[in-house]
C-alpha positions as CSV (number, residue, x, y, z in Angstrom):
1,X,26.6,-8.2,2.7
2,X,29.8,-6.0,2.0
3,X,30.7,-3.2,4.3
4,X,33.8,-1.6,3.0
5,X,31.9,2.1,2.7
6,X,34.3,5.0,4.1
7,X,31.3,7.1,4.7
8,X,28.9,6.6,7.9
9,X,25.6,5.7,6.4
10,X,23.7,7.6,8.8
11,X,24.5,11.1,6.7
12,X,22.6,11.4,4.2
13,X,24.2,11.8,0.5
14,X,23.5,15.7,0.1
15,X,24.4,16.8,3.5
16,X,28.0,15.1,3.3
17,X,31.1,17.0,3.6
18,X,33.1,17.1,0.3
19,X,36.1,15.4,2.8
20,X,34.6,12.2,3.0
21,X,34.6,10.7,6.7
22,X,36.0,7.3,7.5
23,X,34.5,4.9,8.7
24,X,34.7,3.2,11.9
25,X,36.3,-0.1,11.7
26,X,36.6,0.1,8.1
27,X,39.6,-1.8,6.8
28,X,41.1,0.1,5.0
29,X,43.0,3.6,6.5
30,X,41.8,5.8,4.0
31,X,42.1,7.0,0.8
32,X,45.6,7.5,-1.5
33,X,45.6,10.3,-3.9
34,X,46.4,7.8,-6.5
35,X,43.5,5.7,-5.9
36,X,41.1,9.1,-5.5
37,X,42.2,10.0,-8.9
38,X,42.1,6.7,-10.7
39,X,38.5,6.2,-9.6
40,X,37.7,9.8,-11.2
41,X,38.3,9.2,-14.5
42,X,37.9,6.2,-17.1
43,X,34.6,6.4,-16.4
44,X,31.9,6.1,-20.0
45,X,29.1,8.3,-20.2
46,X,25.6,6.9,-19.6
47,X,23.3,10.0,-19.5
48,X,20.1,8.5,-21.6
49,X,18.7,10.5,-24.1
50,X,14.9,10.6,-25.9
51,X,13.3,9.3,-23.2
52,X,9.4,8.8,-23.4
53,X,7.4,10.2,-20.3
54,X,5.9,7.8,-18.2
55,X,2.9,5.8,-18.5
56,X,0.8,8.3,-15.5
57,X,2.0,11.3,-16.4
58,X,-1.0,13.2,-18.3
59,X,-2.6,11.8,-15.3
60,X,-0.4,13.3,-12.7
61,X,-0.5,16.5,-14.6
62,X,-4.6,16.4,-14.1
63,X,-4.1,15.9,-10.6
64,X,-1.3,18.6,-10.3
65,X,-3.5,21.2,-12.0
66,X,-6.6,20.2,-9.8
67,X,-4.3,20.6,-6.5
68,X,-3.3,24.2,-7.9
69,X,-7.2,25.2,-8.5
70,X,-8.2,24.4,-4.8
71,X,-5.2,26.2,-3.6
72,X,-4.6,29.0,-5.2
73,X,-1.8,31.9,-4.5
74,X,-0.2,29.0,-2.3
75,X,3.0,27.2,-1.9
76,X,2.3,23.7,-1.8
77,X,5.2,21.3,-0.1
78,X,4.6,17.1,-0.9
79,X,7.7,15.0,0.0
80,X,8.2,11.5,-0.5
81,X,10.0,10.8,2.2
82,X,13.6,9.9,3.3
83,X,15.2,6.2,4.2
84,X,14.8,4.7,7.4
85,X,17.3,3.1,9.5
86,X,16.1,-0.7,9.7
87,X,19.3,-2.0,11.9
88,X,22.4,0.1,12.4
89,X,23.8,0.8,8.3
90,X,20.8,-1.2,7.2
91,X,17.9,0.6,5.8
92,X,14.0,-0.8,5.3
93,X,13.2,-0.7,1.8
94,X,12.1,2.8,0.6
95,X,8.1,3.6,-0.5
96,X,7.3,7.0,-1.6
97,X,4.7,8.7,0.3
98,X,1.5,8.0,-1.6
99,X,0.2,11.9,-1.9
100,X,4.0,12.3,-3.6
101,X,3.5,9.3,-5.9
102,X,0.4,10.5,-6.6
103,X,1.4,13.9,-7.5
104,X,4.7,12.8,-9.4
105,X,4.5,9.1,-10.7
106,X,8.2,9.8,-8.8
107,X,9.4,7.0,-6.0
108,X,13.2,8.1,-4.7
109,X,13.8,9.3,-1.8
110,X,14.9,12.5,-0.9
111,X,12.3,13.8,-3.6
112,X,10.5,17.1,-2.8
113,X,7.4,18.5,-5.3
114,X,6.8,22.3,-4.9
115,X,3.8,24.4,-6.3
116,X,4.9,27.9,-6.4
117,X,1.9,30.1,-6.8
118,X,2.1,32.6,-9.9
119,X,-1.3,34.8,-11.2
120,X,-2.8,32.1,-12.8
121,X,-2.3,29.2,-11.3
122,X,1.2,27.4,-9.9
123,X,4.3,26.3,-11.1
124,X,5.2,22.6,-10.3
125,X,9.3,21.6,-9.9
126,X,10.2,18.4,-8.5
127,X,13.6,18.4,-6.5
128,X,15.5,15.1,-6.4
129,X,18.8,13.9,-5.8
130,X,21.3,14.5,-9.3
131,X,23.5,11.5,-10.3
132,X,26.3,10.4,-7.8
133,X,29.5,13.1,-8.4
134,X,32.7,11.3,-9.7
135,X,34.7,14.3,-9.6
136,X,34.4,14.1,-5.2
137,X,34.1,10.4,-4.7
138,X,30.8,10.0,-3.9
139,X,30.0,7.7,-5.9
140,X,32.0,4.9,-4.2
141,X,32.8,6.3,-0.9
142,X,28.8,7.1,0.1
143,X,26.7,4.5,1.7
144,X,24.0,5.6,-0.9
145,X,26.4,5.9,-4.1
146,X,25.6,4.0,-6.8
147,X,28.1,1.6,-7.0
148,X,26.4,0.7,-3.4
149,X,22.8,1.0,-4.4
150,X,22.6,1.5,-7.9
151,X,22.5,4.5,-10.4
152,X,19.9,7.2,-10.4
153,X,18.6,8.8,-13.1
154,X,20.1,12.6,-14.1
155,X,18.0,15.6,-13.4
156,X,17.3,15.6,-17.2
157,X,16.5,12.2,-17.4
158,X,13.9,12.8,-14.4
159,X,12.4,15.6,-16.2
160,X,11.6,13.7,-19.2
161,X,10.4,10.7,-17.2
162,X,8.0,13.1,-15.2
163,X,6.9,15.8,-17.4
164,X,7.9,18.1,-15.2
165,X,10.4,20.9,-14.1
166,X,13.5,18.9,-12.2
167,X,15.9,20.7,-9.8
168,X,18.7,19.9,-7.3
169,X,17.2,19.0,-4.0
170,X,19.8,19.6,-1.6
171,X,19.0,23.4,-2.4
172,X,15.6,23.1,-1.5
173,X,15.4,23.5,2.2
174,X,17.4,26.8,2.2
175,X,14.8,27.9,-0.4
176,X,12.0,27.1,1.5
177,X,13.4,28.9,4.5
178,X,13.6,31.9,2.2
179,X,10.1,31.6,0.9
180,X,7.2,34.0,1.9
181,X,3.7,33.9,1.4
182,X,1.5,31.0,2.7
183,X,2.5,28.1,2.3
184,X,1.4,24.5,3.1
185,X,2.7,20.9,3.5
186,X,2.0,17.6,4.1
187,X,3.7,15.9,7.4
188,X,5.3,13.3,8.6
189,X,7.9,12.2,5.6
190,X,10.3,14.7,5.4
191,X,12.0,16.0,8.8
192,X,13.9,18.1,6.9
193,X,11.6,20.1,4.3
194,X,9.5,20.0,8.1
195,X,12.3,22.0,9.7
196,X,12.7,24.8,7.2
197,X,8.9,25.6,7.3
198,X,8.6,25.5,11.0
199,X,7.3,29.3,11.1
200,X,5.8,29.2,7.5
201,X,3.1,26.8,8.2
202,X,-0.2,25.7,10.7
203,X,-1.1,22.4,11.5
204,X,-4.7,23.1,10.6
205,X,-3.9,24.5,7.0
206,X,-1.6,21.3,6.8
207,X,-4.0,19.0,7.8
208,X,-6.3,20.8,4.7
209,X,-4.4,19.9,2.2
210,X,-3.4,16.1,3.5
211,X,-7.4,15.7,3.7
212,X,-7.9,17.3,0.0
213,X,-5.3,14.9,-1.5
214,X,-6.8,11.8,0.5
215,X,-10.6,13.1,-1.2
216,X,-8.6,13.4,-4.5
217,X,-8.1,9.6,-4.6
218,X,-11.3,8.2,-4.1
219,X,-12.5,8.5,-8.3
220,X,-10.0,6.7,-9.8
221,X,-9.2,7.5,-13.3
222,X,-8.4,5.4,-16.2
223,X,-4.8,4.5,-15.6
224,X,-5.6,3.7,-12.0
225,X,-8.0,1.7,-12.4
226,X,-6.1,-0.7,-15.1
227,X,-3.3,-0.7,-12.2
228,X,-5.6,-1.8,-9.4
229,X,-6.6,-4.6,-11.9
230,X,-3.2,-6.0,-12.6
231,X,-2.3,-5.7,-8.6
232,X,-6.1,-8.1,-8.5
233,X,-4.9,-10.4,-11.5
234,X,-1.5,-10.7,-9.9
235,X,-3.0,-11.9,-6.6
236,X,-4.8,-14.5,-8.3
237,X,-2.2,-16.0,-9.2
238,X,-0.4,-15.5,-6.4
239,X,-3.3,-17.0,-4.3
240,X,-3.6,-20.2,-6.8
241,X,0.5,-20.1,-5.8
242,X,-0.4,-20.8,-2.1
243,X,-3.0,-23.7,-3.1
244,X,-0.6,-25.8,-5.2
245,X,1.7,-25.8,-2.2
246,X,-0.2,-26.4,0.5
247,X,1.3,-29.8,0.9
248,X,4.7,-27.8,1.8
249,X,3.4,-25.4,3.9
250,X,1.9,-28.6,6.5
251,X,5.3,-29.6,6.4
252,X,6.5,-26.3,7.6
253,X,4.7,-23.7,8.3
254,X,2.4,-20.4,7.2
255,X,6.0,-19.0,6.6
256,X,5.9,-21.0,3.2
257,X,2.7,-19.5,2.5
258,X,3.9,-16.3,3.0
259,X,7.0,-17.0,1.2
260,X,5.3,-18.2,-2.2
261,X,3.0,-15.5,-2.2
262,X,5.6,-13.1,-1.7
263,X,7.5,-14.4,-4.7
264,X,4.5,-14.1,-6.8
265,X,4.2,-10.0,-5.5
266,X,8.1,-9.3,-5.8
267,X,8.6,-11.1,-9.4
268,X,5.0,-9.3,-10.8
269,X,4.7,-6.1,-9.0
270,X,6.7,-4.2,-6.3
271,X,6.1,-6.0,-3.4
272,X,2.9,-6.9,-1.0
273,X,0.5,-4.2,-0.3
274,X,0.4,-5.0,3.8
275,X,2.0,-7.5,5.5
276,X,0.3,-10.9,4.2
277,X,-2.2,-12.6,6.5
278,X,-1.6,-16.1,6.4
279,X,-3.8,-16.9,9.4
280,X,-4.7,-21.0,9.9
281,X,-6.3,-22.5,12.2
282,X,-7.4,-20.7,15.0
283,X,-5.1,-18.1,13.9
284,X,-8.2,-16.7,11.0
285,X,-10.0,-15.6,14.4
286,X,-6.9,-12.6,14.9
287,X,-7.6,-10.2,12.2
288,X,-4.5,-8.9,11.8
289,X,-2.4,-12.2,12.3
290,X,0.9,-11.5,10.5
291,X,3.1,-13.5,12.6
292,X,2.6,-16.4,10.0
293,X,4.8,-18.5,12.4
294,X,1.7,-21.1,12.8
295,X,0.8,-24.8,12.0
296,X,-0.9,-25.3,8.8
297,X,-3.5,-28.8,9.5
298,X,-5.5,-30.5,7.4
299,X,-8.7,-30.1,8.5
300,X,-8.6,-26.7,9.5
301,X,-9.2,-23.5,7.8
302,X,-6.9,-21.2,6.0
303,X,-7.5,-17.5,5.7
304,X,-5.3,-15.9,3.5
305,X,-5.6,-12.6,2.8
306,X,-2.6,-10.9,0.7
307,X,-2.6,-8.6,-2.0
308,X,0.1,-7.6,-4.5
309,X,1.5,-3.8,-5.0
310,X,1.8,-2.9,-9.1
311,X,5.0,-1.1,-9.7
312,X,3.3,2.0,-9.5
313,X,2.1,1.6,-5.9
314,X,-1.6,0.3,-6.5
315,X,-2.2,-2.9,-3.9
316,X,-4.8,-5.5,-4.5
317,X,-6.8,-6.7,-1.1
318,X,-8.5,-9.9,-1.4
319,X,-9.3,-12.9,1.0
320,X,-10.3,-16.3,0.7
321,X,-10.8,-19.0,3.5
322,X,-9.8,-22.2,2.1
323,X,-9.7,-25.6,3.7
324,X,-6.7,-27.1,4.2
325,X,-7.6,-30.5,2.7
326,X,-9.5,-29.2,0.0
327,X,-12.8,-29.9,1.7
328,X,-15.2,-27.6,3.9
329,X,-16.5,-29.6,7.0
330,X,-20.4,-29.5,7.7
331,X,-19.7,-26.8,10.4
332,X,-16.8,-24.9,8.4
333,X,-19.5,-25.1,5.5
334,X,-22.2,-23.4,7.3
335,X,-20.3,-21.0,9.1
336,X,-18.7,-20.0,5.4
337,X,-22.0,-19.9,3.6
338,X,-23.0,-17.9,5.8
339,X,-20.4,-15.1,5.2
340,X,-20.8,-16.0,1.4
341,X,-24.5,-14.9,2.1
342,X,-23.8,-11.5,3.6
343,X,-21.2,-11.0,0.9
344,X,-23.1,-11.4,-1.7
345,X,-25.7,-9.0,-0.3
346,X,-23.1,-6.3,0.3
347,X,-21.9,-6.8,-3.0
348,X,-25.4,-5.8,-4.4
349,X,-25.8,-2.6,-2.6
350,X,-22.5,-1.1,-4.1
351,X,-23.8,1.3,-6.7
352,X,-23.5,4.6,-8.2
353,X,-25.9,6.7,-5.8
354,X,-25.8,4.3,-3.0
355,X,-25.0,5.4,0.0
356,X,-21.2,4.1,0.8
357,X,-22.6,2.4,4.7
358,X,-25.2,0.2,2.6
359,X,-22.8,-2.7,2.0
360,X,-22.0,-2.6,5.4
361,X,-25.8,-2.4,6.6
362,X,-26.5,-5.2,3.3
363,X,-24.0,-7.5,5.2
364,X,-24.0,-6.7,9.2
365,X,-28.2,-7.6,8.3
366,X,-27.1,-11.1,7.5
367,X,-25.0,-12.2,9.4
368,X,-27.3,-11.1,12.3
369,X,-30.2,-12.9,10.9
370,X,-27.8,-16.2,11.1
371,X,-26.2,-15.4,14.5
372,X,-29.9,-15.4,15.8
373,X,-31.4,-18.5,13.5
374,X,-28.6,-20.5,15.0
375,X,-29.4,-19.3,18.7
376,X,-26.2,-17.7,19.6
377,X,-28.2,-14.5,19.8
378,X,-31.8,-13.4,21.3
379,X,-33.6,-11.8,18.5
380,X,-35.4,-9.4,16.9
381,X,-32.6,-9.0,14.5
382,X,-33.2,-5.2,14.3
383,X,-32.5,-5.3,18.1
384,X,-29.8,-7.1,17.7
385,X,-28.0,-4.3,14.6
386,X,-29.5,-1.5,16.7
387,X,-26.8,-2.8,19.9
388,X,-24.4,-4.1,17.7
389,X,-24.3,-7.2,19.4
390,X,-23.8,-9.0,16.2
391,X,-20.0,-7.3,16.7
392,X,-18.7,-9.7,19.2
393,X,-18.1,-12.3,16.0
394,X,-18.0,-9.7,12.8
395,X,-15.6,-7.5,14.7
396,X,-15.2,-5.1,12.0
397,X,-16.3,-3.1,9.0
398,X,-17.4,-4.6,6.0
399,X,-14.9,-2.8,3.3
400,X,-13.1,0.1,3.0
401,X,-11.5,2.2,-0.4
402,X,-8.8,1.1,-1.6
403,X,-6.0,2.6,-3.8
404,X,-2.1,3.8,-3.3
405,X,-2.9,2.8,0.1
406,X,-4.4,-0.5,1.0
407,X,-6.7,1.7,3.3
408,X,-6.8,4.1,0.9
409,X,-8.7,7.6,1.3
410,X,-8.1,7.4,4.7
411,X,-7.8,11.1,5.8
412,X,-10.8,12.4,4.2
413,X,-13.7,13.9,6.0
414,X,-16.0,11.7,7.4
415,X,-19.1,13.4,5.2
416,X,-16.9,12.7,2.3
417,X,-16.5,9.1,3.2
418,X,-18.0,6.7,5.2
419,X,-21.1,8.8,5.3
420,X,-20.8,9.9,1.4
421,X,-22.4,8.3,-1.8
422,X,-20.9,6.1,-4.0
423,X,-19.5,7.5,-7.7
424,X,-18.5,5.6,-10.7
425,X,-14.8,4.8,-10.7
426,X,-14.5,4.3,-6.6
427,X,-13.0,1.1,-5.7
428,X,-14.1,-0.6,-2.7
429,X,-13.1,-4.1,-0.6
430,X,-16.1,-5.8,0.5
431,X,-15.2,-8.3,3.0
432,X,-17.6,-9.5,5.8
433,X,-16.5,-12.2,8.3
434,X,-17.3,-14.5,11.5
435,X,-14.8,-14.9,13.7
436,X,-15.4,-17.6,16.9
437,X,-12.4,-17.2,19.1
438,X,-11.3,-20.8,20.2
439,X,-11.6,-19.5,23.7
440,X,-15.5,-18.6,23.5
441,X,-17.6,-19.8,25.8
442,X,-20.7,-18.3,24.6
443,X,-21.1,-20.5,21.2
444,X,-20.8,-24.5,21.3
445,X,-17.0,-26.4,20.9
446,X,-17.4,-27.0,17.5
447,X,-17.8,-23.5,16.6
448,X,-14.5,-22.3,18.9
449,X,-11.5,-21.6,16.9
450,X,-13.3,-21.0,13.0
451,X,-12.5,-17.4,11.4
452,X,-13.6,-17.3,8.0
453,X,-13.4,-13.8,5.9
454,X,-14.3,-13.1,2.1
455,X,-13.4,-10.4,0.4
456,X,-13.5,-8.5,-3.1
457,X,-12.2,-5.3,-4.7
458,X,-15.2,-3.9,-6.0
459,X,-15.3,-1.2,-8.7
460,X,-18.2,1.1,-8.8
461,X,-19.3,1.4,-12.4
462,X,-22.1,3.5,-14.0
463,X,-24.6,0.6,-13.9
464,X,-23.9,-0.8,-10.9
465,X,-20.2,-2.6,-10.0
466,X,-17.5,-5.3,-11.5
467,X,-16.0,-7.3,-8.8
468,X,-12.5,-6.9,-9.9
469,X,-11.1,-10.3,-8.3
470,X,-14.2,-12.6,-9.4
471,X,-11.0,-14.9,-10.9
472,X,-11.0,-16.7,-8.0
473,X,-13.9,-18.5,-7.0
474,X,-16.3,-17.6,-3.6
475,X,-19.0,-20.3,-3.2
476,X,-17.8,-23.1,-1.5
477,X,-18.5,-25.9,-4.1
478,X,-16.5,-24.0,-6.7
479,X,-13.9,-23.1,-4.5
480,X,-13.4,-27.1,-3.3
481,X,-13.3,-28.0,-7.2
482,X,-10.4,-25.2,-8.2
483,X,-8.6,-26.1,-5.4
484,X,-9.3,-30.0,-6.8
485,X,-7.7,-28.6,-10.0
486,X,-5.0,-27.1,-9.2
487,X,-3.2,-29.6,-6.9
488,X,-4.2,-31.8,-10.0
């Protein structure tokens, strides 16, 4: 990786002096005038022109005008969020906040969406970073200049792309300071914008808005939906990926699991959703195992669940357990038809007017009624749901929403989620599992060290629900014949 920048990276591009600092330990001494003026001119002009708004932007301005009607006669602040430091002039890669995605259809950093109130309604301006100058050098001399990182779009160009109102966002802090009225934002992604509305805002009218804009997500409309299903097709293939390589990962690793399914997410979308879980082995039994650093055996289990991110932040969740060798063992069969069961009853109870906990109660009901028929629990089964002993081998919920965010909906109000009723165009994970920790002493040997999870993006529809990722097989016979198929 190069490092001849003149600029320390840790300033960001709009606060910079027009006298660019050098860097430390750079090579070269500084810069001539003779060099400062040849890379000033010769330069072509590449502003685009006619540009067609993008695919979500009716969308965004529904959602815009929706925000405005719950809040009216206020100023509404939604970043997206600046770049982090990953490892000293290093940064992570950048992802919008969701609520500023969501708003815009925008993902640069830096970006900063204000409603101003007027008499009927609000007027919507995103600020963003303009084109790198020429005339000061900042084009080459920053660590964020595009010939470093890559060109951005004008301010014109960004407000045909969005539909909306674009201005210069290193002005906007000092025009927040100057702001009156009420005003509210949503924390945590912008220090900055945070800084200049320290005495304009409360952290309980904050907090209002972040829980109205989690709400907002949970219908999904037309274009979100067809995202969510591309992010579900693209893991399909991604998973089938994984299956035809199997071979390579026992030689290696769940690193090359990881690895090809990360290929597939990166070369079809924007990247994973959440970091992929490429649990086998014993490893299934961690629910969050991301480590992927583990053996891959025939004759064990793996549980892979991944999910790619569309370009427009929607993430796909799915797992499947698949045996290593293509073949489920008698015990590693029963244990996974038994979570096939329960999914398939939870999957039954999503519906328009059901209550969201009856998938949940569909599933945690059978996978009781098997913990006690195979006498690793005292019965009656309502006994057993009623202490939740069933817990010590499901571990966690059945599903959750899903969306921008792969937990998606998160900060609504309790009422308004878990405890709310399902509506057509709500998307939903269903994913019940058993997990028998290799180190369990309450369940016989051959149990110890078997974590098998399914899971399914469900969409609610007016009838009932489509299982969004039914292109990859559940039951255990069909799954042992595709895998069959596709390692030919």
């Amino acid at each position: 990786m190069s490092e001849e920048l003149s600029l320390t990276p840790e300033t960001p591009e709009e606060e910079q002096p027009k006298k660019h600092k050098q860097r430390k330990n750079g090579l070269y001494p500084g810069v001539s005038d003779e060099l400062a003026e040849s890379m000033r001119t010769g330069w072509a002009d590449t502003e685009l022109h006619g540009l067609e708004p993008i695919a979500q932007a009716q969308h965004t301005a529904a959602r815009r005008a929706a925000l405005s009607a719950r809040f009216p006669g206020e100023r509404l602040v939604v970043s997206a969020g600046r770049l982090k430091t990953r490892s000293n002039d290093t940064e992570y890669p950048f992802r919008a906040s969701t609520e500023y995605a969501y708003l815009t259809g925008d993902q640069t950093e830096n970006g900063v969406l204000v409603l101003e109130p007027t008499t009927d309604g609000h007027t919507a301006t995103v600020y963003l970073l303009p084109r790198s100058d020429r005339e000061n050098g900042e084009f080459w001399l920053s660590g964020q200049g595009e010939l470093w990182v890559g060109r951005r779009h004008s301010l014109t160009e960004a407000e045909q792309l969005l539909g909306i109102p674009v201005k210069d966002v290193r002005n906007v802090a000092d025009e927040l300071r100057e702001a009156t009225g009420p005003v509210r934002n949503v924390r945590g992604h912008d220090a900055v914008i945070e800084e200049a509305l320290t005495d304009k805002v409360t952290a309980e009218r904050d907090e209002e808005l972040r829980v109205y804009l989690s709400e907002a997500r949970a219908v999904k409309d037309e274009f979100e939906i067809g995202e969510l299903q591309k992010a579900v097709d693209s893991t399909v293939r991604g998973f089938e990926d994984v299956v035809k390589v199997l071979d390579k990962a026992e030689a290696t690793s769940e690193r090359y699991i990881e690895g090809t399914f990360f290929l597939r997410a990166r070369v079809e979308g924007n990247d994973v959703g959440y970091g992929s879980i490429c649990a086998a082995g014993a490893h299934a039994c961690t629910l969050h195992w991301v480590r992927n650093d583990g053996a891959v055996r025939s004759g064990d289990l793996l549980l892979l669940d991944a999910g790619v991110e569309t370009h427009s932040l929607y993430t796909a969740d799915v797992t499947r357990t698949l045996p290593i060798n293509g073949t489920y063992s008698e015990i590693q069969r029963k244990i996974y038809d038994a979570v096939y069961e329960s999914q398939e009853a939870g999957i039954a109870a999503v519906k328009p007017g059901a209550k969201f906990r009856d998938f949940h109660d569909a599933s945690q009901h059978v996978l009781a009624e098997k913990l006690v028929e195979w006498g690793l629990l005292e019965g009656p089964v309502e006994r057993v749901l009623e202490l939740g002993l069933q817990r010590r081998w499901t571990l966690h919920g059945t599903g959750h929403m899903l969306g921008m965010d792969v937990h998606d909906c998160a900060a609504a109000r309790t009422e308004a989620y878990v405890d709310g009723t399902l509506e057509p165009g709500m998307c939903l994970t269903v994913e019940p599992g058993l997990y028998f920790q290799a180190d369990d002493l309450t369940v016989p040997e051959e149990y110890r060290g078997i974590g098998v999870r399914i899971e399914d993006d469900i969409l609610v529809t007016e009838d009932g629900n489509r299982n969004m990722s039914a292109g990859l097989p559940r039951q255990a016979d069909e799954v042992e014949a595709w895998m069959a198929r596709l390692k030919g």
